[in-house]
C-alpha positions as CSV (number, residue, x, y, z in Angstrom):
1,X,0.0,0.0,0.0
2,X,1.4,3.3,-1.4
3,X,0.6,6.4,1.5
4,X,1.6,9.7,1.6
5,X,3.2,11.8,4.8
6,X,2.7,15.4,4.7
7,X,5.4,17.1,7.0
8,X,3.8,20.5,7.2
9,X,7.1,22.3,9.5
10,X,6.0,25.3,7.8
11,X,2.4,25.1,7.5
12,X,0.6,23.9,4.1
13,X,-1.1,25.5,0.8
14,X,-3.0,24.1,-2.0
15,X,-0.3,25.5,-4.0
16,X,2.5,23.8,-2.0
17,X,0.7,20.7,-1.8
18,X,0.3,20.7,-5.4
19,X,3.9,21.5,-5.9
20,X,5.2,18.8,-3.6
21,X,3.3,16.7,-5.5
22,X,5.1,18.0,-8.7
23,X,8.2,16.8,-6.6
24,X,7.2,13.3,-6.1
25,X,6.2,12.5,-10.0
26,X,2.9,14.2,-10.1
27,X,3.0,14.8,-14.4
28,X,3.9,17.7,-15.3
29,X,1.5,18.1,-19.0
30,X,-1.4,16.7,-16.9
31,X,-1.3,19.3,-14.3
32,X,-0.8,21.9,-17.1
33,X,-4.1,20.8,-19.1
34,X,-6.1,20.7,-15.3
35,X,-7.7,24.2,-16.0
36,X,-9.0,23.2,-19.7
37,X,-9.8,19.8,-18.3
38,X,-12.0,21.5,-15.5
39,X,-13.8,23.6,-18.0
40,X,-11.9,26.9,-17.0
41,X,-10.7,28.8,-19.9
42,X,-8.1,31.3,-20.6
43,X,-6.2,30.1,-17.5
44,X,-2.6,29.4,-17.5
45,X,-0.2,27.1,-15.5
46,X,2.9,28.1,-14.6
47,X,5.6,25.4,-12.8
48,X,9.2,26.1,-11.6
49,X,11.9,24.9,-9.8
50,X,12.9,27.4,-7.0
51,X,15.2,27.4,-3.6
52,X,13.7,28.0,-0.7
53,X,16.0,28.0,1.8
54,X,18.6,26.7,-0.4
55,X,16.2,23.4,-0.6
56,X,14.9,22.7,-4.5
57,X,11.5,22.8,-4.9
58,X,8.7,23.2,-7.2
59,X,6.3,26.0,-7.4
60,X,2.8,25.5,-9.0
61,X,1.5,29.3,-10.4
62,X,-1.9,29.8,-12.0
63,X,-2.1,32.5,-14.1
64,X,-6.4,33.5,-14.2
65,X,-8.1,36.4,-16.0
66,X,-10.1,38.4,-14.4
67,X,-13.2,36.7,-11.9
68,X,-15.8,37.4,-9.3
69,X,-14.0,37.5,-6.3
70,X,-15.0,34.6,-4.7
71,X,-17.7,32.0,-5.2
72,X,-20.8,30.8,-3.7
73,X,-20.1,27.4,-2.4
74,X,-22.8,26.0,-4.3
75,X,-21.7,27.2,-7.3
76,X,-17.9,25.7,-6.1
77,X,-19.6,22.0,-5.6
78,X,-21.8,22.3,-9.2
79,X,-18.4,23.0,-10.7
80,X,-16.5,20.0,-9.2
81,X,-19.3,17.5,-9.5
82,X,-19.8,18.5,-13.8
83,X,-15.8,17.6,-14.0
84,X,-15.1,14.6,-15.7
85,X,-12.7,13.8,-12.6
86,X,-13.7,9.7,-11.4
87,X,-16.4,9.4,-8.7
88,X,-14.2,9.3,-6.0
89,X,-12.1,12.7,-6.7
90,X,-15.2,14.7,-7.0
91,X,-16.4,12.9,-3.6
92,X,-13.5,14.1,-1.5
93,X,-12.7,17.3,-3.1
94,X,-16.5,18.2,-2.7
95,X,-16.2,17.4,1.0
96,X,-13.1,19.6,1.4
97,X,-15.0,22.5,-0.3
98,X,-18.2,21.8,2.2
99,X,-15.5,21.1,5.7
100,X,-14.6,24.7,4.7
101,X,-18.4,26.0,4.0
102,X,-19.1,24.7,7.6
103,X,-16.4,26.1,9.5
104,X,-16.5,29.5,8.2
105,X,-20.6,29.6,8.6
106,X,-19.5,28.2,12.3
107,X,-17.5,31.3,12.8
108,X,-20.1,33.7,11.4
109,X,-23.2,32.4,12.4
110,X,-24.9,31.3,9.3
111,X,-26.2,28.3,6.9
112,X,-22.9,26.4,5.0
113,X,-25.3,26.6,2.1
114,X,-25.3,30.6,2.1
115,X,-21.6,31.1,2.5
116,X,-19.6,33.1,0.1
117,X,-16.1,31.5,-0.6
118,X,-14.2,34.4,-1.2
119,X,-10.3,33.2,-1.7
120,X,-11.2,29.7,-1.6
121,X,-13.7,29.9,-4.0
122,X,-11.2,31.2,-6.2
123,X,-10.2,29.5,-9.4
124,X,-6.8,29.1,-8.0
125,X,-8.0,27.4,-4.9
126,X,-10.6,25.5,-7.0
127,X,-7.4,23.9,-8.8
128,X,-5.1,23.4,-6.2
129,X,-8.0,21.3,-4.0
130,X,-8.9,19.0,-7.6
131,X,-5.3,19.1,-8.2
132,X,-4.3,17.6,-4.7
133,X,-7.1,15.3,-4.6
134,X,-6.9,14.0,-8.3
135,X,-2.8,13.7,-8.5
136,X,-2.7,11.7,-4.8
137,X,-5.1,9.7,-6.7
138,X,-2.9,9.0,-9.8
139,X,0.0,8.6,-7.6
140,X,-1.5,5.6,-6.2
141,X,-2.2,7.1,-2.9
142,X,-4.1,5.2,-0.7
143,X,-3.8,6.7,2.2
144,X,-2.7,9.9,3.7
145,X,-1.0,10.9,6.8
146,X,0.2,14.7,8.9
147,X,3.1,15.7,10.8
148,X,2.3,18.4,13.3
149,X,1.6,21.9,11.5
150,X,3.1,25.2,12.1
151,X,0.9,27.7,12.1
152,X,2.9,30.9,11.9
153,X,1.9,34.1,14.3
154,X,0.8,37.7,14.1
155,X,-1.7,39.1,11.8
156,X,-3.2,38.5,8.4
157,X,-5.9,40.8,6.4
158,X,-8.8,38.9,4.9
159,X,-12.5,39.7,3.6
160,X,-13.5,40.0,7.1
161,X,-11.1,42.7,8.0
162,X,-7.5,42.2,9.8
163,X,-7.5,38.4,11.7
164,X,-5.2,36.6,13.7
165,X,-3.3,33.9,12.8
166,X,-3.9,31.0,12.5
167,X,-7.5,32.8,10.8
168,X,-10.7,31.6,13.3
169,X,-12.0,29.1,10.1
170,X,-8.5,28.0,9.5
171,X,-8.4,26.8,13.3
172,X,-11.5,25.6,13.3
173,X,-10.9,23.5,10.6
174,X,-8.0,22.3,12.3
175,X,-9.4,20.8,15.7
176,X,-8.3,17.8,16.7
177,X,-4.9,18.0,14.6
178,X,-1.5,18.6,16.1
179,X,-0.5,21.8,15.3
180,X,2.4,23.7,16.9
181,X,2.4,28.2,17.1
182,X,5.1,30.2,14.8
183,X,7.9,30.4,13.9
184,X,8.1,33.3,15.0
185,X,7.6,36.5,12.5
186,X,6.5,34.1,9.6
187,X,3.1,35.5,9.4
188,X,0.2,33.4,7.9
189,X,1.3,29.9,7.3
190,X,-1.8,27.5,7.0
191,X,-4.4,28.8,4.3
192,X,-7.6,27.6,4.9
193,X,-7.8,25.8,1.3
194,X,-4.5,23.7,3.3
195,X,-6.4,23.0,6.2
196,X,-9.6,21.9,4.6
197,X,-7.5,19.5,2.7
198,X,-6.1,18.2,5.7
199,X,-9.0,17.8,7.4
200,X,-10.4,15.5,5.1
201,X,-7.5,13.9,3.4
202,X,-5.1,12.4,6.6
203,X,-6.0,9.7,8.3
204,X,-4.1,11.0,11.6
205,X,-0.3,11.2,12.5
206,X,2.0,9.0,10.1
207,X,2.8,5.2,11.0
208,X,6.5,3.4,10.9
209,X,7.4,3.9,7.3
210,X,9.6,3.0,4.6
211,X,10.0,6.2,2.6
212,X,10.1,5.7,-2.1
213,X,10.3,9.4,-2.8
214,X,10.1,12.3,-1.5
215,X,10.2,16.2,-2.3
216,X,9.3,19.8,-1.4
217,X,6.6,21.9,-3.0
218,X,7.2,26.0,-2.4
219,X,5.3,28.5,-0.4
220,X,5.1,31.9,-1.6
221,X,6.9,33.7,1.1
222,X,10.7,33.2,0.7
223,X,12.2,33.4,4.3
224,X,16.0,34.5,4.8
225,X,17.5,31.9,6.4
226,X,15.2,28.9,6.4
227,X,13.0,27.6,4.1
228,X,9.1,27.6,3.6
229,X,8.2,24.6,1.9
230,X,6.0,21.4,2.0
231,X,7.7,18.1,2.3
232,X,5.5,15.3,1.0
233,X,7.5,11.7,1.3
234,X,6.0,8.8,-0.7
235,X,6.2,5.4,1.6
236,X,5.3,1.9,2.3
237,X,4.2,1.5,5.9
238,X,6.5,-0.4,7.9
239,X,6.0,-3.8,9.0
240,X,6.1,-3.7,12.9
241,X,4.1,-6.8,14.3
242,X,1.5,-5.4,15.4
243,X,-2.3,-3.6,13.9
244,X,-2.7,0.0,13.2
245,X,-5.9,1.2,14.6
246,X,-8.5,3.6,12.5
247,X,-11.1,5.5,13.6
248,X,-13.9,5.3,11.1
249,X,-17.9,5.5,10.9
250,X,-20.2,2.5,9.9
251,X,-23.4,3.5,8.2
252,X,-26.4,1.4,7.6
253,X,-29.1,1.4,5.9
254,X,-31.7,-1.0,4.5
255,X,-34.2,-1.7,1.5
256,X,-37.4,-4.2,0.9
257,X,-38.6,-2.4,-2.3
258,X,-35.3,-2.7,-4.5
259,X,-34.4,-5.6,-6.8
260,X,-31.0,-7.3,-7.2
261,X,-29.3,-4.8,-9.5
262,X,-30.0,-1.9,-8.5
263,X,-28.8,-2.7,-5.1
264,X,-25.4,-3.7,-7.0
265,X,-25.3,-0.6,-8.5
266,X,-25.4,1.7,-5.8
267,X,-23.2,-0.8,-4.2
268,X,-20.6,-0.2,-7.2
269,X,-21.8,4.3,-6.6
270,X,-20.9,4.0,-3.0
271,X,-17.2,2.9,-4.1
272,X,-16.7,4.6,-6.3
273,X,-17.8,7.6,-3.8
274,X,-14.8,6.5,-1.7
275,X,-16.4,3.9,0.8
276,X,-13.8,1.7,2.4
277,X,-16.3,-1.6,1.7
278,X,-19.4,-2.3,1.1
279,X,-21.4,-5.2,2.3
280,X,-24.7,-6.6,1.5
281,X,-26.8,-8.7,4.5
282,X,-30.0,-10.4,3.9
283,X,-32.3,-9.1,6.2
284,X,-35.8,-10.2,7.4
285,X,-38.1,-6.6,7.7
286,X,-41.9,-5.5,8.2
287,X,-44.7,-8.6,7.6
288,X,-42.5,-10.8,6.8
289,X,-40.6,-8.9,3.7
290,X,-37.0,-10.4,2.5
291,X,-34.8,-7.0,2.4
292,X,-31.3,-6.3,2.1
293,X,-29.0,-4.4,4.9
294,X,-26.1,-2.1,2.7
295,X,-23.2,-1.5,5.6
296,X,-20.6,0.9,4.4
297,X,-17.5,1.4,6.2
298,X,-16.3,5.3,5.6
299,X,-14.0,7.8,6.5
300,X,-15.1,10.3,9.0
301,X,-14.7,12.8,6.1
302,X,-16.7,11.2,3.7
303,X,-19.2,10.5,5.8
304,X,-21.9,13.2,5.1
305,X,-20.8,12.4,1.3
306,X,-21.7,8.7,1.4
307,X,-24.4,9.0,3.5
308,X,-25.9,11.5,0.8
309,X,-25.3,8.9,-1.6
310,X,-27.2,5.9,0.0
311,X,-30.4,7.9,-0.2
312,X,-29.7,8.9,-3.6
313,X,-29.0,5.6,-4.9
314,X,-31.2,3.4,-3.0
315,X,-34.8,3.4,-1.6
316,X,-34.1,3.4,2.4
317,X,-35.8,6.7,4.6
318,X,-33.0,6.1,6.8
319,X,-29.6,6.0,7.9
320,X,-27.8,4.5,10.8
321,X,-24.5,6.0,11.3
322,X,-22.1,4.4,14.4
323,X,-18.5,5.5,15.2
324,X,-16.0,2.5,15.4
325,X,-12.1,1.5,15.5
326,X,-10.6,-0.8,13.1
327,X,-7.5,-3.0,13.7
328,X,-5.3,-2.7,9.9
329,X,-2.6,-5.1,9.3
330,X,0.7,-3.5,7.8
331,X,0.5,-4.3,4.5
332,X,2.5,-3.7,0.9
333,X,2.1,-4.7,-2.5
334,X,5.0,-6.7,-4.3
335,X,5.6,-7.5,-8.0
336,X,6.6,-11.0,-9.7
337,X,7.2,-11.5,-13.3
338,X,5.1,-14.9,-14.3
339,X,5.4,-16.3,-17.5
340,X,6.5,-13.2,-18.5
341,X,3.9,-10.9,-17.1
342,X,3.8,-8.6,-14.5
343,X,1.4,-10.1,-11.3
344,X,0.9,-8.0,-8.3
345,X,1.1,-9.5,-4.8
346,X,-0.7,-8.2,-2.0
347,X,1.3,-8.8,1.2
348,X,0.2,-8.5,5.0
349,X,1.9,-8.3,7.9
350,X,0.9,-10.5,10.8
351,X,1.2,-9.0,14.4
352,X,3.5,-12.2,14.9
353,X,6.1,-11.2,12.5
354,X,4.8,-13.7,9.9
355,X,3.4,-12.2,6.4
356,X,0.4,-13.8,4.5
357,X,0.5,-12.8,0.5
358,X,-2.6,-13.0,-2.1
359,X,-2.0,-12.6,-5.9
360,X,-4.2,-9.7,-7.4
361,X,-7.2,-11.8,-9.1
362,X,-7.3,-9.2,-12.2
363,X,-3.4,-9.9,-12.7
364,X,-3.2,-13.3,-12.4
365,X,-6.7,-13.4,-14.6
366,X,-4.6,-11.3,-17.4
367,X,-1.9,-13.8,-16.9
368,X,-3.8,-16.7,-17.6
369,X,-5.7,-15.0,-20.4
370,X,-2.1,-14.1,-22.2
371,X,-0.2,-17.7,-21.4
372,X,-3.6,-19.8,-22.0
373,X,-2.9,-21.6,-18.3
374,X,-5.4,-21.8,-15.9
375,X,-5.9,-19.0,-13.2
376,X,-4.8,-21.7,-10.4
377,X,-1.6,-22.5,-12.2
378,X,-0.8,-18.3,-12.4
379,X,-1.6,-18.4,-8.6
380,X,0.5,-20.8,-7.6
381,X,3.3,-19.6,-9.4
382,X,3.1,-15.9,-8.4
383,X,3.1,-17.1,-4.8
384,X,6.2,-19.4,-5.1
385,X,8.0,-16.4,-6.9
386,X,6.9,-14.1,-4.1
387,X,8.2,-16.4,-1.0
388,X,11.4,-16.6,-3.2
389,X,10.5,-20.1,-4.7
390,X,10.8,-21.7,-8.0
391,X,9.1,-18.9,-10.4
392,X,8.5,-19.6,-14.0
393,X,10.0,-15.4,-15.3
C-alpha cells in the first residue's frame, strides 16, 4: 500500500501541496491541461523549480483572468461535481470545499449553504483542491497521513477585515490535529484551502514507514534563512508486528422495495464515492418482507458524502450511522514476473512477524488470459515467486 506523509514544518497550501506533488512525479503536462480539463478557460499554469532555503523545490503558479471575487459554495460543488474527474475525486474534493463551508458559517453564524467563498472559492483554490485530490489519486495514494503543523503568528488581512493567525476558520478546521504556534515573524502559514485538505485527506499522524520518494513543494513567502516549503515523502508502511488502529464511521441502511441490480449498482456508486467496503446482508423486515442491509465502512470525512449517496441511490428513509475503531494489518504490495507478465502481490503483515501474500485476481486473470494456463496454475506460481520459490519469469 502506497501512503503519503505530509510534513507541514511550515504550514501547508493548495499550491504547496500541489507542488510537492510535482516533486514526487505528479505529471507535469497533466497538471498543465487541469484548468481546460475542469472547463476553466483562458487560464494558465505556470511550474518552476525554486530554492527556498537553499532546498529545490517546485512551485505551482496559476495565471487567471479576471473573476468574481470569490464564489458561492454552491456554485464551487456544481463545478467540481460536472468535472469529468472519477467518482471518487469529486467525492473528496466536494467534502473539502463543504468542511470549509461549515467552519466559516460556524464562525459567522450562518447556513454552510449561504456562505460566500471568497479566496477559496477562487479558481486558484478550486485547482489546487482538484489538483491535490486528483494527483494523490494518480500517484496511487491510498492513504494519507500529517506531521504536526506550524501555524505561523501575528496578523493576516482577509474579507472580514484584519485576523489573527492561524485565521478563526482555519483553526476551526484544524481541531483535533496537532498543530504547533510560529515560527516566529512568519506571518500566515496554513491557508484555509491547506487546512480543509487536511481535514479530510489524513488519516491522523504518520505510522513506521519506509520512505520511495520524496520532495518539497514551495510556499510563496521566501524566508532569509530557512526555508518555507512542503515536504510530502511517498512510503510503504513499515512492518512492525502489530495492527494499526483507525477511527472510522459505519453507516447502515436497508431496503425491501429494490431488486437485485439496483442494489449492486449503488453498491458499485458508493465505491466509487470513496467507501472503504461495502457489504450486502440479507435481512428479514416489516410482515414478513425479505430486504437487504447495505453497511458501508467510511471515513469520518466522507461520511456526510456517502451518507448522501445511500439515499440517492437506493430506496431506504433512513440512515444508521455508528463510530468505530478498526485494527489494519501492515500491509505492501509486491511484483513478480510470471510467465512473462507482470502479477501483483498483496502482502500483510501479521502482528507475529509472519506475512500472509494473495495474488491480485485481475493480474493473475490477465496472466492466464495471455499464457492460455489456468488462473490456479498463475496463482500458484506468483506465490512461489513471491516467498522466493521456483518462479517460471
Amino acid at each position: 500500500m502506497r501512503i503519503a506523509i505530509l510534513d507541514p514544518f511550515s504550514g501547508i497550501a493548495g499550491d504547496m501541496t500541489l507542488g510537492a506533488l510535482v516533486a514526487v512525479g505528479l505529471d507535469q503536462a497533466w497538471l498543465r491541461a487541469l484548468p481546460a480539463t475542469m472547463g476553466l478557460v483562458g487560464v494558465g499554469v505556470r511550474i518552476q523549480e525554486v530554492l527556498r532555503g537553499e532546498i529545490a523545490c517546485w512551485k505551482v503558479d496559476f495565471d487567471i483572468p479576471p473573476q468574481p471575487h470569490g464564489r458561492d459554495v454552491r456554485e464551487v460543488r456544481r463545478l467540481v461535481a460536472a468535472s469529468p474527474a472519477p467518482a471518487v475525486v469529486k467525492s473528496r474534493a466536494d467534502a473539502v470545499f463543504v468542511a470549509i463551508a461549515e467552519a466559516e458559517a460556524a464562525i459567522h453564524g450562518m447556513e454552510p449553504d449561504a456562505v460566500h467563498l471568497h479566496e477559496v472559492g477562487a479558481v486558484d483554490a478550486i485547482l489546487d483542491v482538484v489538483g491535490v485530490v486528483w494527483g494523490l489519486e494518480l500517484l496511487g495514494v491510498e492513504r494519507v497521513h500529517c506531521g504536526p503543523i506550524s501555524l505561523g503568528d501575528g496578523f493576516v488581512r482577509a474579507a472580514h477585515g484584519v485576523l489573527p493567525v492561524p485565521a478563526p476558520a482555519t483553526l476551526k478546521l484544524l481541531e483535533g490535529l496537532h498543530v504547533r504556534p510560529g515560527p516566529e515573524g512568519t506571518g500566515e502559514l496554513v491557508t484555509p484551502t491547506g487546512a480543509g485538505l487536511v481535514r479530510v485527506l489524513s488519516s491522523g499522524p504518520p505510522p513506521a514507514y519506509r520512505p520511495v520518494r520524496s520532495g518539497f513543494g514551495a510556499g510563496t513567502k521566501d524566508f532569509t534563512g530557512r526555508a518555507n516549503a512542503l515536504r510530502l515523502i511517498l512510503a510503504e508502511p513499515a512492518a512492525e508486528g502489530s495492527a494499526q488502529v483507525e477511527e472510522l464511521v459505519l453507516l447502515a441502511a436497508d431496503v425491501d422495495d429494490q431488486s437485485g441490480e439496483y442494489v449492486a449498482a449503488a453498491v458499485d456508486a458508493l465505491r466509487e464515492a470513496g467507501a472503504l467496503d461495502v457489504m450486502t446482508l440479507a435481512v428479514g423486515m416489516k410482515k414478513g418482507r425479505a430486504g437487504t442491509r447495505l453497511e458501508v465502512l467510511a471515513p469520518p470525512a466522507l461520511a456526510d458524502v456517502l451518507e448522501a449517496a445511500l439515499f440517492a441511490h437506493t430506496t431506504t428513509l433512513g440512515v444508521r450511522r455508528t463510530p468505530l475503531t478498526r485494527r489494519v494489518l501492515a500491509r505492501e504490495t509486491r511484483r513478480v514476473r510470471v510467465l512473462g507478465h507482470d502479477v501483483r502481490i498483496k502482502v500483510a503483515h501479521l502482528p507475529d512477524g509472519g506475512e500472509r501474500r494473495k495474488p491480485e485476481f485481475d493480474d493473475v486473470r490477465a496472466a492466464a488470459l495471455a499464457t492460455g494456463r489456468p488462473p490456479r496454475d498463475i496463482f500458484d506460481l506468483a506465490l512461489a515467486e513471491g516467498t522466493g520459490g521456483a518462479g517460471a519469469g
